[in-house]
N, C-alpha and C positions, 0 to 999 in steps of 0.2 A: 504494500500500500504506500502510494504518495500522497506528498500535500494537497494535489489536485484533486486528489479521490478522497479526500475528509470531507464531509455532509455537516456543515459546520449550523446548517437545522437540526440534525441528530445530534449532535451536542451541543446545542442548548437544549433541547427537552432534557437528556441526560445529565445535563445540570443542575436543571431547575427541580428535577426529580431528588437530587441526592440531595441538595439546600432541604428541601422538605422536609425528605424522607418518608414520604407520601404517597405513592402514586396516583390514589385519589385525589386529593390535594390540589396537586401540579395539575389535572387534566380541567380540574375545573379553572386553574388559573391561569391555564391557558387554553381554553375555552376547544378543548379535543375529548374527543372519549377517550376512555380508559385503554380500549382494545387500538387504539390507533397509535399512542402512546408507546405500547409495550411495542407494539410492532416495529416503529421508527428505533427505538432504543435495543430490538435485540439485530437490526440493520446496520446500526455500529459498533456494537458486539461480534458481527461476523465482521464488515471488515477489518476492525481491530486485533480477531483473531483471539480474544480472549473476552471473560465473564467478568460485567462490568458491576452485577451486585447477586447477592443468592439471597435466598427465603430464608427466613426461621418466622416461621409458621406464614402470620399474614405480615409479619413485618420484613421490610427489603433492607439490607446491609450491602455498606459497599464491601467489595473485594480488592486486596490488594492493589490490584491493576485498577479498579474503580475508584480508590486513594490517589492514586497517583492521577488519573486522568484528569478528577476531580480540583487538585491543586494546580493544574497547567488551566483549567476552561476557570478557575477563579480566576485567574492573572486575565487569560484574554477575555472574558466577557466585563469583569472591572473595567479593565482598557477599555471597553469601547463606552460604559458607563462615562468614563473621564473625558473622552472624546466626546460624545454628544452634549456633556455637561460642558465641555471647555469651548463648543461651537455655540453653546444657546447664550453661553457670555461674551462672545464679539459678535462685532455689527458695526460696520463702516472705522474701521481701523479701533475701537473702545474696545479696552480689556474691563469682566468682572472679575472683582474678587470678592468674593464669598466667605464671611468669617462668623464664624461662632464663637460664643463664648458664654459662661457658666453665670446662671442669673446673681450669683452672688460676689461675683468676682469685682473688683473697683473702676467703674465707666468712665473716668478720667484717666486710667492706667488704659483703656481699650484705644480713646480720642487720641492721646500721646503717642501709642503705637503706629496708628494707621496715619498721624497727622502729614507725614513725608510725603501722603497720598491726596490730601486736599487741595490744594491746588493742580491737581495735574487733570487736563481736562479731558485726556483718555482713556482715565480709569472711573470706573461705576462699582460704588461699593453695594455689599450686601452684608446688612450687619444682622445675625439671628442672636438669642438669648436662649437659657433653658438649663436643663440637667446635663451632667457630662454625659451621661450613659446613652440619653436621647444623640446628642451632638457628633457624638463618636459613633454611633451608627448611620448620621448624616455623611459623617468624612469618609467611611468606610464605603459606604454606596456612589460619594464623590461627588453627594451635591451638596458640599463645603470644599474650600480649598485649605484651612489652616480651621482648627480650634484654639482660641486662647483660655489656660484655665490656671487655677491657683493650686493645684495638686496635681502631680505626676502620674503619668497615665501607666495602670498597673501591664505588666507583660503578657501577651495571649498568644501565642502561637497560630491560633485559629485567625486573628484580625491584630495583624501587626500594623505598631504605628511606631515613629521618630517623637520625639517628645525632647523639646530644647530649651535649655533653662534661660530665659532673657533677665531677670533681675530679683530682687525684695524691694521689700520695703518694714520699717520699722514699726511696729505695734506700742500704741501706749493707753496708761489708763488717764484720760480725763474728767474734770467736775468743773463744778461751777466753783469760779475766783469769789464767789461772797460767802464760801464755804471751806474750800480748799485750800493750802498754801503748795504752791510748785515743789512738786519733786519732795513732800514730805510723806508719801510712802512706799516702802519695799514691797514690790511686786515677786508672788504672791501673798509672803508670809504676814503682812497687816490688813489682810482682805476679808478674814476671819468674819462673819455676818451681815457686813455690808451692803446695801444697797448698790446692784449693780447692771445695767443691761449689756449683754451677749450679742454677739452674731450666733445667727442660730443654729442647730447641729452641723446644718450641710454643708456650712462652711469651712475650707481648713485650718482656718484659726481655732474653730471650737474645739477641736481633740488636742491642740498645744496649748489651750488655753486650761482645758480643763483637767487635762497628765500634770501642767502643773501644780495646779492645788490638790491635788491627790497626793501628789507626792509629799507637801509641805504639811497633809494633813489640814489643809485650810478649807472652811467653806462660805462664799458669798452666801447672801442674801437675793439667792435671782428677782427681778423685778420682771425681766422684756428679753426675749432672743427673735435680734430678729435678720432675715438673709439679706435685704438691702441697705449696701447701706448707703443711700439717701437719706431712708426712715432711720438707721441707726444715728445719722447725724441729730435729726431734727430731736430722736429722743435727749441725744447726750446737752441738745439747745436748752429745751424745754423742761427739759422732766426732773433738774435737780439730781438723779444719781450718776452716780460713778459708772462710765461707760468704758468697753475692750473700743479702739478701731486704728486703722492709719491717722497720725496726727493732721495728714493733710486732708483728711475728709472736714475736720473744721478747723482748718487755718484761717479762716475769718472771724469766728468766734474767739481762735488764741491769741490775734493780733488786734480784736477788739478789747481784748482784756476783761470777757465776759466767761470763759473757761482757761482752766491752768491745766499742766501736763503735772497730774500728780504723782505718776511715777513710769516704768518702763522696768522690763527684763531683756535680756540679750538671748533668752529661748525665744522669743514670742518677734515671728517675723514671717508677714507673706510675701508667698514666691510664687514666678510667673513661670508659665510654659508655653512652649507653641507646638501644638500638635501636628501633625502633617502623617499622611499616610505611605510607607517607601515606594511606591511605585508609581506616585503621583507626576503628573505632565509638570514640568516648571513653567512657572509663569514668574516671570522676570522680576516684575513689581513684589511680587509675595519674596523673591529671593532676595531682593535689598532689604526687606525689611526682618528676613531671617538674620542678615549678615553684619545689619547696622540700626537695626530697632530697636534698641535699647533704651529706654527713656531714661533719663536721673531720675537717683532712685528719691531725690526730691522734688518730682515734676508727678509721681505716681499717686496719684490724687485718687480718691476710693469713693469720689460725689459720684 
């Protein structure tokens, strides 16, 4: 068998068959019967020359040779994923780029990022928000070019991704100046009951936040966890307690001299990543900004 004699129709049903694990499934999803299905799929099983999955009972397992076939039609049909994605974003010389990022992650840190990209009148952004889990299955399917997110994207062998550390930024606890003196307490250990509002679980500050007072044996007094922080700003404006976030989400309240930095740890610091999938089309623009997007890490604003 040659390249010419591949049925590159019989493998995608035999794709979409194995993704499933279905066969009923797949025929409904792709609007075939059942019996027409198995026929095309045991059609490149005889050219192929080998068993591309066996039975145990009504469930279909791939085989060896159906492993293997399976990880060559992910590469090429992703590919053409990324192609049709990369064509539905030009139009008369304009590049998109497509970025995602994690609803809790700091939108002044997103605006710094891509700012390289605002003036340029041939690039058309696409900005999405959401869960990482959701977003990484956007990138994996290729209708995101880059995910930005504040925790490192765990290893999967089944949907590999590149994961690149762009910066931090410093975490502190602030209150209101008609209450608080700067810098008059030790983070964790005088946290002890305290009125305090959080970023809320999802966020990766919350598991450094809260290992550390476990460790010191310490426990706030929770008031508010909450994932944006916009809303975490306006609580640590208004509400009088002692709030977790980036100092520059209210750097207008510190230089108004209506909240102080009442303390800070050298544990407690969010970090950036940029997601990308390895066998992604490069797109020129998203590569300067892999290469030189770096904000200062006092420009990384969390409004």
């Amino acid at each position: 068998m040659n390249l010419e004699q591949l049925n590159f129709h019989h493998l995608h049903y035999f794709w979409r068959v194995a993704k499933t694990g279905n066969l009923t499934r797949a025929a409904e999803d792709l609007h075939v019967s059942q019996s027409a299905l198995s026929a095309q799929i045991r059609q490149l099983e005889q050219r192929l020359g080998e068993a591309l999955f066996s039975r145990a009972g009504r469930r279909l397992r791939l085989t060896d040779t159906g492993q293997l076939v399976l990880s060559y039609a992910d590469t090429i049909f992703g590919l053409g994923r990324e192609m049709l994605g990369r064509l539905q974003g030009r139009s008369d010389g304009v590049t998109r780029l497509r970025v995602g990022s994690v609803a809790t992650m700091s939108r002044n840190y997103q605006e710094n990022w891509i700012r390289p990209l605002l003036d340029d009148p041939l690039v058309v952004l696409t900005l999405e928000s959401g869960l990482l889990e959701g977003l990484l299955e956007r990138l994996a399917q290729h209708q995101l070019d880059v995910v930005l997110a504040n925790e490192p994207v765990r290893a999967n062998p089944d949907r590999p991704m590149h994961c690149r550390f762009l910066g931090c930024q410093t975490i502190s606890l602030v209150g209101p100046a008609s209450v608080w003196t700067a810098n008059s307490l030790r983070v964790p250990l005088d946290l002890d009951g305290l009125d305090i509002a959080l970023p809320g679980p999802r966020h990766a500050l919350r598991a450094q936040f809260d290992a550390l007072c476990a460790a010191a044996n310490v426990t706030p007094r929770l008031r508010a966890e909450v994932d944006d922080m916009a809303m975490l700003r306006l609580i640590a404006r208004d509400s009088g307690w002692l709030t977790v976030l980036p100092e520059v989400v209210v750097q207008d309240e510190l230089r108004a001299g209506a909240l102080v930095t009442v303390g800070q740890s050298s544990e407690l610091r969010e970090n950036f990543y940029a997601i990308t999938t390895p066998h992604r089309h490069r797109v020129e623009v998203l590569e300067r900004l892999l290469l030189n997007g770096r904000p200062d890490e006092s420009d990384a604003s969390g409004n």
